[in-house]
C-alpha positions in Angstrom: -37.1 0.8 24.4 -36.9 -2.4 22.1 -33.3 -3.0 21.9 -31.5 -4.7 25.3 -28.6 -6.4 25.9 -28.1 -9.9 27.0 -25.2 -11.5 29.1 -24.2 -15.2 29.3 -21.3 -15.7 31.4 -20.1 -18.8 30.9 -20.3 -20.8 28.1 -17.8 -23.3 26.6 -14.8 -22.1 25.1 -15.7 -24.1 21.4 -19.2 -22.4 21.1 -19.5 -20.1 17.8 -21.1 -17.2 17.3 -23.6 -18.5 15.1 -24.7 -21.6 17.1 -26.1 -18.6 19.7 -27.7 -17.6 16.9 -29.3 -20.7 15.8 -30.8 -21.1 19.3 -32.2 -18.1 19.7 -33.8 -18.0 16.5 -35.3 -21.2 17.4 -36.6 -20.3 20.6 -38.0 -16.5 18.2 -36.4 -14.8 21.7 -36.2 -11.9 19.0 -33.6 -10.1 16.5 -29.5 -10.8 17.2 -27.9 -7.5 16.1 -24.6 -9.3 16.9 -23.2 -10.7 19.6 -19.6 -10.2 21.5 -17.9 -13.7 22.4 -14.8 -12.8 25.3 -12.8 -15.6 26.4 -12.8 -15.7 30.3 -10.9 -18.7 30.9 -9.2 -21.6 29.3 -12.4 -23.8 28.9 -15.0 -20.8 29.0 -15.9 -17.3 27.3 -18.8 -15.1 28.2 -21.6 -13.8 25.6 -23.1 -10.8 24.7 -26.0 -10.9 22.9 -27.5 -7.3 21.7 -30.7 -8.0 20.3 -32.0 -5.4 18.0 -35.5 -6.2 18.8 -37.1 -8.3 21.6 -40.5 -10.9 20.9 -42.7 -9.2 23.7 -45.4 -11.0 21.9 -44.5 -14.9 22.9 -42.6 -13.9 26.0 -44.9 -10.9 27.9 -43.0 -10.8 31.0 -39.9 -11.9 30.5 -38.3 -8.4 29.5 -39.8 -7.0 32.7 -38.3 -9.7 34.8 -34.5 -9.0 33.2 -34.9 -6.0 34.0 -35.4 -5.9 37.9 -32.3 -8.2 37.5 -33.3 -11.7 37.2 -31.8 -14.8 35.1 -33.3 -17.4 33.0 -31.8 -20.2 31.6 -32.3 -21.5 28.4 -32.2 -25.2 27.4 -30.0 -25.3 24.3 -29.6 -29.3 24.9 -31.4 -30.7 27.6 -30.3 -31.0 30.3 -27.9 -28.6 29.6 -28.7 -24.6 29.7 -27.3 -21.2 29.5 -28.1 -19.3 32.7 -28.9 -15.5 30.9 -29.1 -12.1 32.5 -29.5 -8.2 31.3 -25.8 -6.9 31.0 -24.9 -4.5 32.7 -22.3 -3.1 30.4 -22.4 -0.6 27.9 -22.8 -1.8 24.2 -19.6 -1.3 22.5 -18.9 0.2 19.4 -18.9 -2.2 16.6 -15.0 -3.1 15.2 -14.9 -2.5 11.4 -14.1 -6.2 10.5 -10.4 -6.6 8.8 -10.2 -7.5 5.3 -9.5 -10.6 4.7 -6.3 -11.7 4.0 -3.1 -14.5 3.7 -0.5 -15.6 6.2 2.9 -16.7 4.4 6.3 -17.6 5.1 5.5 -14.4 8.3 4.5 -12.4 5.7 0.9 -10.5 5.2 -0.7 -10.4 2.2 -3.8 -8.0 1.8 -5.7 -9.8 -0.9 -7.2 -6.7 -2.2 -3.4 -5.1 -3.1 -3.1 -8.1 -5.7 -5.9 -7.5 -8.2 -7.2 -10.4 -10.1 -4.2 -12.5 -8.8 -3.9 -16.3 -8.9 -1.8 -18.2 -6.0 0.5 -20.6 -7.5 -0.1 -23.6 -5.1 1.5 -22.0 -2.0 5.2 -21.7 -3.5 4.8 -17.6 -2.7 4.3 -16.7 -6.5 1.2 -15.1 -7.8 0.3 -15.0 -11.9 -2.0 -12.2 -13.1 -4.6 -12.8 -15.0 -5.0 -9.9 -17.1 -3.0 -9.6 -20.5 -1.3 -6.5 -19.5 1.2 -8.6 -16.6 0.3 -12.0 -18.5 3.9 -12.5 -18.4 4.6 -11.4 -15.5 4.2 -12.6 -12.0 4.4 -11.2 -8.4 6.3 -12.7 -5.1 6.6 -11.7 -1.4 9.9 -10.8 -0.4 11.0 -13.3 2.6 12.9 -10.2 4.0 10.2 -7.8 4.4 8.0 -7.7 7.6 5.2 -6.4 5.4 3.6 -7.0 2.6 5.5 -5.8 -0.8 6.3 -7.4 -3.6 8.7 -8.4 -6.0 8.0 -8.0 -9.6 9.9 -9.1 -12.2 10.1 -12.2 -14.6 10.5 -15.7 -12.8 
């Protein structure tokens, strides 16, 4: 079994995602597969690293001593450390990540429903670029709760 699951339970609230992953890629503990941040308190959150592969090579017995249940910390700024044990949860499905998109005036706007759309400096009117709506441009209607538009000459 190469994969395993790591837990840190508390580490500060302002830690990212990919400063985990800068530290362990420094320390070549092995390969993240991604890792699950869960806010457990105002100033904390707990990790949960699934490593997709494990360096058995540079550390022999660690993954024999995680699994009988013991920690180890690792020293990501002296003198200050992550205490780390196996987790004893599940791995959870991974989310589908959401598309990316624009918050305005309460209104959602899925940047993939404007094609080739320009934003007009934040004043809720889009131009197209294309010469088939060259003179025609798109806004969000304040009234709707979701995100439709408006199209008509401005």
């Amino acid at each position: 079994m190469r994969r395993i699951s790591l837990c840190i339970p508390h580490i500060f609230k302002y830690t990212k995602q990919h400063e985990i992953v800068c530290i362990l890629n420094s320390i070549k503990l092995g390969n993240v597969e991604r890792i699950d941040l869960i806010q457990s308190s105002t100033t904390q959150q707990q990790a949960f690293i699934h490593m997709s592969s494990f360096n058995d090579l540079k550390y022999p017995e660690l993954r024999d001593q995680i699994n009988k249940g013991n920690t180890f910390k690792i020293y990501y700024d002296y003198p200050f450390y992550w205490k780390v044990s196996k987790s004893i949860h599940p791995i959870p499905p991974h989310k589908a990540q959401r598309a990316p998109f624009i918050k305005y005036n309460k209104s959602i706007i899925n940047i993939r429903e404007i094609p080739q759309a320009i934003p007009d400096q934040g004043c809720g009117i889009f131009k197209r670029k294309d010469a088939e709506g060259a003179g025609r441009t798109w806004r969000l209607d304040p009234r709707l709760k979701f995100p439709e538009f408006i199209i008509g000459d401005h």
